[in-house]
Structures are given as structure tokens and as C-alpha cells.
C-alpha positions as a Markdown table, in Angstrom:
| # | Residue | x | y | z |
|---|---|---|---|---|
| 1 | Unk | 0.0 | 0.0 | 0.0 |
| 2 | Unk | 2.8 | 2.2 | 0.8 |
| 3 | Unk | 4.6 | 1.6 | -2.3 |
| 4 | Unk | 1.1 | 2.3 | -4.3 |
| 5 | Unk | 0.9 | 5.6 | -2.5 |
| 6 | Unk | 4.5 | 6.8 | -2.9 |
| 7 | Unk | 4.7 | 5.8 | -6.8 |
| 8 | Unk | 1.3 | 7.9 | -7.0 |
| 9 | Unk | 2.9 | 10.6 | -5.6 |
| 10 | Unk | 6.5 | 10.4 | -7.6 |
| 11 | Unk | 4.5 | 10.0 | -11.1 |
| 12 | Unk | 1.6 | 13.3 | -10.0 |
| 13 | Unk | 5.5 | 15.0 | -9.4 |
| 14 | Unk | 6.5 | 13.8 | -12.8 |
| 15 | Unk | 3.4 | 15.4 | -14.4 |
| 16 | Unk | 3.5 | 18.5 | -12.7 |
| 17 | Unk | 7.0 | 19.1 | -13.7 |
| 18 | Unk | 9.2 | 21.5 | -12.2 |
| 19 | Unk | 7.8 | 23.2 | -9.4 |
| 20 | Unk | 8.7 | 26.9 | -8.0 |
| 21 | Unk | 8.3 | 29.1 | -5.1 |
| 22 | Unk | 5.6 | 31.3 | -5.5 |
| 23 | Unk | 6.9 | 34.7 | -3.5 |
| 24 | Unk | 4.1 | 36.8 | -4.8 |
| 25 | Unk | 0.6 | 37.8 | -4.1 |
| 26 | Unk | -1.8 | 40.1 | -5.8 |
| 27 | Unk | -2.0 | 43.7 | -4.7 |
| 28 | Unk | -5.7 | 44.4 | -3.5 |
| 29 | Unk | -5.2 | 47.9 | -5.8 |
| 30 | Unk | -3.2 | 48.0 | -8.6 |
| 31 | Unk | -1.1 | 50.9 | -8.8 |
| 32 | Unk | -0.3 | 52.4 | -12.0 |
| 33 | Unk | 2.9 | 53.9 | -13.4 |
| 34 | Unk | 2.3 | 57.3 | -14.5 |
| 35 | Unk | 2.3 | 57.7 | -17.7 |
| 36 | Unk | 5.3 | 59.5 | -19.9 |
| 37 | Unk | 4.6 | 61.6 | -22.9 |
| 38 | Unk | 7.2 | 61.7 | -25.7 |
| 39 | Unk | 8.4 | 65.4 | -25.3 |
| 40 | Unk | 9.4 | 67.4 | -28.7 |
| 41 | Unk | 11.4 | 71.0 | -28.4 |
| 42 | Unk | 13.0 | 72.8 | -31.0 |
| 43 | Unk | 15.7 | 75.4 | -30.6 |
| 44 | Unk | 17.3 | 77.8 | -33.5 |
| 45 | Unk | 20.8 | 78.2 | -33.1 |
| 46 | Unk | 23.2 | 80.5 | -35.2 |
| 47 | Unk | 27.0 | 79.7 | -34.6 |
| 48 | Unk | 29.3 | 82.4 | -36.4 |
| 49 | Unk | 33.3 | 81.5 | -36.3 |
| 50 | Unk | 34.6 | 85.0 | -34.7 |
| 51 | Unk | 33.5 | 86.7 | -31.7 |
| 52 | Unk | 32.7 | 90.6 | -31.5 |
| 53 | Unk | 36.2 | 91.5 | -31.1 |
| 54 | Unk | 38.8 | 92.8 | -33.3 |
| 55 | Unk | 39.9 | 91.3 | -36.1 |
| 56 | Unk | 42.3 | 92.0 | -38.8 |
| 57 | Unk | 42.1 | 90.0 | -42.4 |
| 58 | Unk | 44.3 | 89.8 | -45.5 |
| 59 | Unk | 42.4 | 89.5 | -49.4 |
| 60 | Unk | 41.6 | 86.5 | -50.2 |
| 61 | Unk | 41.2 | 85.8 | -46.2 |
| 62 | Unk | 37.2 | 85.1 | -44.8 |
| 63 | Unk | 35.8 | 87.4 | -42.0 |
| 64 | Unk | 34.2 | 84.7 | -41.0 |
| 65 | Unk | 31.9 | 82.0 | -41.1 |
| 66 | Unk | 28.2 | 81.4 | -40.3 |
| 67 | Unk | 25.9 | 78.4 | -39.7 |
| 68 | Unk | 22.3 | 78.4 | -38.8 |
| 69 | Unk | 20.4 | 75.3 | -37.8 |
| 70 | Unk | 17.3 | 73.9 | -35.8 |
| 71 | Unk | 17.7 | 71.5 | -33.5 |
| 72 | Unk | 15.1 | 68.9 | -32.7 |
| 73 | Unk | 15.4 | 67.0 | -29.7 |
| 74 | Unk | 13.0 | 64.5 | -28.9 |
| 75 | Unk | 12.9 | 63.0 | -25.2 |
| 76 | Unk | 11.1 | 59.2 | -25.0 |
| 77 | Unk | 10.9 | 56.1 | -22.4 |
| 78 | Unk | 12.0 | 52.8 | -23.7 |
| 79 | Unk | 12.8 | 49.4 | -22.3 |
| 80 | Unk | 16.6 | 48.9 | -22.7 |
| 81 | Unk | 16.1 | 44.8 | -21.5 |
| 82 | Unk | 16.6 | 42.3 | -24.1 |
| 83 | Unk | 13.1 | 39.5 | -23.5 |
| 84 | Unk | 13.9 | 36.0 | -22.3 |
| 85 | Unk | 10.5 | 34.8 | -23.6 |
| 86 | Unk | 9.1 | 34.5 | -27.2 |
| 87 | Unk | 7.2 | 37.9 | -26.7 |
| 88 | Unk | 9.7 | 41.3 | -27.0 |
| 89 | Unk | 8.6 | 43.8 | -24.1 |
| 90 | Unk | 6.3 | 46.2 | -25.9 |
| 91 | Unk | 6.8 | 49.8 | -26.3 |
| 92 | Unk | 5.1 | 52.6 | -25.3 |
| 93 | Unk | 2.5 | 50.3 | -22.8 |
| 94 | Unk | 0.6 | 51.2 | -19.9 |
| 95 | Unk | 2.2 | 49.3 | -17.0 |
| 96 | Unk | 0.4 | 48.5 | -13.7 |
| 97 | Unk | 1.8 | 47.0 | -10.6 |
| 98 | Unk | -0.5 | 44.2 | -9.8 |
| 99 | Unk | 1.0 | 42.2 | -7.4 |
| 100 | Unk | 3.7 | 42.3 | -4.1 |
| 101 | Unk | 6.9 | 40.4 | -4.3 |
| 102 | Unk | 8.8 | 39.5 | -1.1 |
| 103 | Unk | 11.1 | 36.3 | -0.7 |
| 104 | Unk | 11.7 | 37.3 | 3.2 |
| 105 | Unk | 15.3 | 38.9 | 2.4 |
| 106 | Unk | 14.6 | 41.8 | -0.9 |
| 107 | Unk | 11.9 | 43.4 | 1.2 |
| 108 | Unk | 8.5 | 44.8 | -0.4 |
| 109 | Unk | 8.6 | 44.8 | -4.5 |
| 110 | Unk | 5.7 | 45.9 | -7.1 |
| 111 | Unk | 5.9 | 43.2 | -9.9 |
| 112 | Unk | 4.6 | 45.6 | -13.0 |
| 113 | Unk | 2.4 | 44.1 | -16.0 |
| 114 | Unk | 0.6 | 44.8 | -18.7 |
| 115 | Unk | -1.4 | 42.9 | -21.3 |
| 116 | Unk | 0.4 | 43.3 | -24.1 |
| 117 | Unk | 3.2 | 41.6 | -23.1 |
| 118 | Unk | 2.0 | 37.8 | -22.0 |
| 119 | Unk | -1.1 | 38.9 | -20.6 |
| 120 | Unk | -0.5 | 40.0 | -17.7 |
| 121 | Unk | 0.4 | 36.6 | -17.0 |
| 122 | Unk | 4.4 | 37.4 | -16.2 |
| 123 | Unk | 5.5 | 40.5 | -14.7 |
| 124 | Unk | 9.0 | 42.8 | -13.9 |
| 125 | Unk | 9.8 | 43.2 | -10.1 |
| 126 | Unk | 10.9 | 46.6 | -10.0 |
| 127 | Unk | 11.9 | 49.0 | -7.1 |
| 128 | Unk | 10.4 | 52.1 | -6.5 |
| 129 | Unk | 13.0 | 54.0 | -8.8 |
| 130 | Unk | 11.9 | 51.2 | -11.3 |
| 131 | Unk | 15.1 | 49.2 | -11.2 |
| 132 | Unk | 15.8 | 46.1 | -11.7 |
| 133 | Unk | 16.3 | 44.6 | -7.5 |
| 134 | Unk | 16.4 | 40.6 | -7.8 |
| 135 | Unk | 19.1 | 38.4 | -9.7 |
| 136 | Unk | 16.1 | 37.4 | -12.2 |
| 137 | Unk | 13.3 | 40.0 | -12.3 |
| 138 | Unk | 11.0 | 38.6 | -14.4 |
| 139 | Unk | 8.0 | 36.2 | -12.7 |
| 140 | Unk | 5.5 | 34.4 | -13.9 |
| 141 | Unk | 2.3 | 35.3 | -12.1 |
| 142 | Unk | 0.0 | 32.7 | -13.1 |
| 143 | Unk | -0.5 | 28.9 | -14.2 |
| 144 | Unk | 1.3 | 25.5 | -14.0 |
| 145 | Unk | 4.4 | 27.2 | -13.7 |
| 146 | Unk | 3.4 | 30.0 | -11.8 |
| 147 | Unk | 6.9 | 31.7 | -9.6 |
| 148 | Unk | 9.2 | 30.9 | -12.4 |
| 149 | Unk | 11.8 | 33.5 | -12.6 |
| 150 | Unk | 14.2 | 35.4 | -15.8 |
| 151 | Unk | 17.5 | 37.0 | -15.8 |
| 152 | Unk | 17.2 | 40.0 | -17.9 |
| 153 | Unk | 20.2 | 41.4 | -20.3 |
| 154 | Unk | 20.2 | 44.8 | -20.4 |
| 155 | Unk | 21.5 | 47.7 | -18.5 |
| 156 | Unk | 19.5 | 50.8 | -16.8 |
| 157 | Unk | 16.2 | 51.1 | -15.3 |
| 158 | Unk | 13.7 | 49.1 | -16.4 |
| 159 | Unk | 11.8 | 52.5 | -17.7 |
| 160 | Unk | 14.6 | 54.4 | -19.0 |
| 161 | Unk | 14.8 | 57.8 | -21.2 |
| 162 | Unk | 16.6 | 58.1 | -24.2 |
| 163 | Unk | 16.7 | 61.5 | -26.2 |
| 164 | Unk | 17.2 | 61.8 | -29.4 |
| 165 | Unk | 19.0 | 65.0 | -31.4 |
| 166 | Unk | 18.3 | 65.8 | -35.1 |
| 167 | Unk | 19.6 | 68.7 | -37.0 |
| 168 | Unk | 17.9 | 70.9 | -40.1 |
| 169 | Unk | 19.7 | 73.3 | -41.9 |
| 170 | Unk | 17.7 | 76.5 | -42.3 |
| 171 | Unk | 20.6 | 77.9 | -45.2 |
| 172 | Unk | 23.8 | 75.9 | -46.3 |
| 173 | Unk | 26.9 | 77.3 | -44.2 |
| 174 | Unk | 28.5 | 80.6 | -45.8 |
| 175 | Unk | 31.1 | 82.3 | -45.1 |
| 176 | Unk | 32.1 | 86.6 | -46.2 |
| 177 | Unk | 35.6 | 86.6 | -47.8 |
| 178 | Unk | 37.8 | 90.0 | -48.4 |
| 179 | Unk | 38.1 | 90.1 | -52.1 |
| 180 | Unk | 40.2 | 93.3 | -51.6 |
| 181 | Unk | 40.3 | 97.3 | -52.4 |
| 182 | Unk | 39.2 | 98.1 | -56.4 |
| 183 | Unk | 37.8 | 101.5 | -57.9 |
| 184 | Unk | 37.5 | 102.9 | -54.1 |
| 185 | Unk | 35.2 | 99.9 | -53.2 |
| 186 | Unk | 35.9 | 97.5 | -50.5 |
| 187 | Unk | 34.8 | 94.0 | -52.4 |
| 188 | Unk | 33.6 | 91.3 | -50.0 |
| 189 | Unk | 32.4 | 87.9 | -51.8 |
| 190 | Unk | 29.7 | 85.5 | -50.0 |
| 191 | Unk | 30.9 | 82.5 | -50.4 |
| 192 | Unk | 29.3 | 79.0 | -49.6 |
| 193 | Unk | 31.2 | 76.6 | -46.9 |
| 194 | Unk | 28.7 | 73.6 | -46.7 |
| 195 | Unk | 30.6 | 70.4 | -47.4 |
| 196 | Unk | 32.6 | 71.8 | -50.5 |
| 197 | Unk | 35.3 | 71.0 | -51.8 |
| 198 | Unk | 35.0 | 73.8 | -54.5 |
| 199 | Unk | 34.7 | 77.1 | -53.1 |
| 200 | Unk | 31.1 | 78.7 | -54.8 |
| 201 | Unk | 30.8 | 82.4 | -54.4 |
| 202 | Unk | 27.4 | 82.8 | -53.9 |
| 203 | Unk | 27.0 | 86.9 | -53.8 |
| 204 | Unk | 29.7 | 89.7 | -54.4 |
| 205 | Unk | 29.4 | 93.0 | -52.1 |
| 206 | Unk | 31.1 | 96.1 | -52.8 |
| 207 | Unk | 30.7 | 98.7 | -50.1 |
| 208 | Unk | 32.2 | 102.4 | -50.3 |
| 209 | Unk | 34.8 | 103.0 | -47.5 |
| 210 | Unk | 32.3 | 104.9 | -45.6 |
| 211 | Unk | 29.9 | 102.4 | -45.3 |
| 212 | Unk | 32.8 | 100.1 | -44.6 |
| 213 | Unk | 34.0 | 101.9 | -41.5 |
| 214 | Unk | 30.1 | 102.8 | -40.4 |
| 215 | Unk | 28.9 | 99.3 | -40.5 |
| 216 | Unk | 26.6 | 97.7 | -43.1 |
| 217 | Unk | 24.4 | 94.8 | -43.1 |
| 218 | Unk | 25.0 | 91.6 | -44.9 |
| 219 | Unk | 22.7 | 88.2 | -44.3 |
| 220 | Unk | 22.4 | 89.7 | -41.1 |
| 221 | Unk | 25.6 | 90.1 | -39.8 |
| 222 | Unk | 26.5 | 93.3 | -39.0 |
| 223 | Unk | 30.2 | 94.3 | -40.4 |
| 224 | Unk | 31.9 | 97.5 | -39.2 |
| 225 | Unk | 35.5 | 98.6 | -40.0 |
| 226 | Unk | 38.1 | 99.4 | -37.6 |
| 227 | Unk | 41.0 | 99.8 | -40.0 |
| 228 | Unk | 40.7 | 101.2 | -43.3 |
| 229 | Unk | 42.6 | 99.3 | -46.4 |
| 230 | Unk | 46.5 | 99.4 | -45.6 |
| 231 | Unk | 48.5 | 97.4 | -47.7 |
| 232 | Unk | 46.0 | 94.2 | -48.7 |
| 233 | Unk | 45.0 | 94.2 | -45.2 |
| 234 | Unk | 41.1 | 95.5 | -43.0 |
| 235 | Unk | 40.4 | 95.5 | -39.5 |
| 236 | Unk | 36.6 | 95.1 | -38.6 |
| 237 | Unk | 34.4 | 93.6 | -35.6 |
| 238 | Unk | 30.9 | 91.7 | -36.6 |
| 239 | Unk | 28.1 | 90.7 | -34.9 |
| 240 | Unk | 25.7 | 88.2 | -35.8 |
| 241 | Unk | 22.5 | 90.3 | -35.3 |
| 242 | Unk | 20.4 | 86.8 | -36.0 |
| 243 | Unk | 21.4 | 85.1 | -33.4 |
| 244 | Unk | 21.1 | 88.2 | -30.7 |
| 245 | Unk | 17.4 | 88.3 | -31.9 |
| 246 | Unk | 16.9 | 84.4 | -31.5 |
């Protein structure tokens, strides 16, 4: 009879399979993450190559160079963890903590789920900062197998930010070149400095030599002489009156 009774019980073990400790029991109210919305900002920036001090230039030498740009950076959340089961961790999910974890040494845990991602059925035991606090964080919750545990590979929190920079080009990059001293004019040639190998002047500028030492205006930059034309060399300051408006 006792042999009956013990072979019973060794082939119900067989069945069964593997069994594990069960650590976790369901919250009486869930308690949900709060939610994080992908957050967009855009800045203009315009970068010239000189500061508002004095400088002096020779022909054929540029003033300077300008480049204007807006900057996009987008701020999301995103599971860094590589998935040990069949099913990736979804994106962009609501997540609830739905049940308490404690094995009697890692304290109080929220095991977080959602449906999308093995309905509901396994979870992430996550500290309060939402990192990872057991050797293998991931439980099953429910079923034959119900207390099976993961290790996760991945580094982080579980819920981690990521940000994102892109870059548009409101005008290729350009650059104002002295093209020296002719007829009484000071020439100046606008020349482009995008990713060229060829140098492309885009626009000449000739300017009287009061203008020149007054200050005039180009692509909004303002230009103003400090030196008049001595021997194939100008002095001048310029200011980038873009970017003081941005």
C-alpha cells in the first residue's frame, strides 16, 4: 500500500514538472505607473566663427563663417532589456503593478504588468526607482508554472529615457571673404562653406569705405570697420545680429 501511495505521488511529481516558489501575491489595488509623454522641443541656433572683437584680415582671407540650424530633440521612455520569452517587451504600454513580491530577504517589491506583453500573465519586479532589485526579475504570475523567474540582459532602469537630437539646416553654411580694395570699393564675396570641396561664391558685395568703417548689413551680420585698407590688409568687428534676436 505504501509503495502504491508513494509511486502515485512520484509520477503526479513527474506530471507537474518542475515546481517553483511562488513569492508573490496580488495587490488588493493596482497601482499604476504614470504615464510618460514623448516630449518634442526645437531650438534655432546660429553659430558664427569670430566673436565681437577685433579682427584683422588679409584679401583672399574670410571674416568669418556662419551656420544656422534647428535643433530637434526628442525626449522618449524605452525598455533597454533584451526579452527571455518568445514575446519582445512592448513599447510605449501602460504598465500597472498588480501584485507584491517578497522572498523574506529583498523586502516589499511591485511586480509591474501589462497585457500586451504575456497577458499579464508574467511581470517585472521593479523597485520604486523602477530598477531592476532581484538576480532574475521577471516572474511568472500565473498557471502550471506559476513563480518561475528570468535574468534579464540589459543595462538601466527598467523605464529608461533616451533622447534623441536631429539637425535641419535653415541655409547651407556661408562664409564673407575679403576680395580686396578696387575703384575705391571694398569688395567682399559671400561664399558658400557647406561640405565643399570647390569654393562657390554665392554673392559679391562692394561697399564704399564709408559704409565700410560705419557698418553695413550683410545676411544679417552686421560688419563694421576698424581699420581702413593698408597694404592688402582690414580691421573690422561683426556681430551676428540673428542670433542676438533668437
Amino acid at each position: 500500500m505504501f509503495n502504491k501511495l508513494l509511486t502515485s505521488l512520484l509520477a503526479s511529481f513527474l506530471l507537474s514538472g518542475c515546481v517553483y516558489s511562488v513569492h508573490t501575491s496580488k495587490l488588493d489595488t493596482p497601482v499604476k505607473k504614470p504615464a510618460f509623454e514623448d516630449q518634442l522641443t526645437t531650438d534655432f541656433h546660429s553659430e558664427m566663427s569670430i566673436d565681437n572683437s577685433e579682427k584683422m584680415v588679409s584679401i583672399g582671407d574670410d571674416l568669418f563663417n556662419v551656420a544656422r540650424y534647428y535643433e530637434t530633440v526628442s525626449v522618449y521612455e524605452v525598455i533597454p532589456f533584451s526579452s527571455p520569452t518568445n514575446t519582445r517587451f512592448p513599447q510605449k504600454q501602460q504598465w500597472i503593478a498588480t501584485h507584491n513580491y517578497n522572498d523574506g530577504v529583498s523586502g516589499d517589491l511591485l511586480v509591474y504588468t501589462t497585457p500586451a506583453y504575456h497577458r499579464s500573465q508574467i511581470g517585472i519586479i521593479l523597485d520604486e526607482s523602477y530598477s531592476l532589485s532581484t538576480s532574475k526579475p521577471l516572474v511568472q504570475l500565473s498557471g502550471a508554472k506559476e513563480g518561475r523567474r528570468w535574468k534579464l540582459i540589459g543595462q538601466g532602469t527598467f523605464f529608461s529615457r533616451r533622447e534623441q537630437s536631429t539637425r535641419k539646416t535653415e541655409e547651407p553654411t556661408w562664409g564673407l571673404r575679403f576680395g580686396g580694395f578696387q575703384s575705391g570699393m571694398y569688395v567682399f564675396e559671400i561664399v558658400n562653406r557647406s561640405e565643399s570641396t570647390v569654393t562657390e561664391i554665392l554673392q559679391t558685395v562692394k561697399v564704399t569705405e564709408q559704409d565700410f568703417m560705419a557698418g553695413f548689413v550683410v545676411r544679417n551680420v552686421f560688419v563694421k570697420g576698424t581699420q581702413s585698407y593698408k597694404s592688402g590688409v582690414i580691421g573690422f568687428k561683426a556681430k551676428d545680429l540673428k542670433a542676438t534676436k533668437a
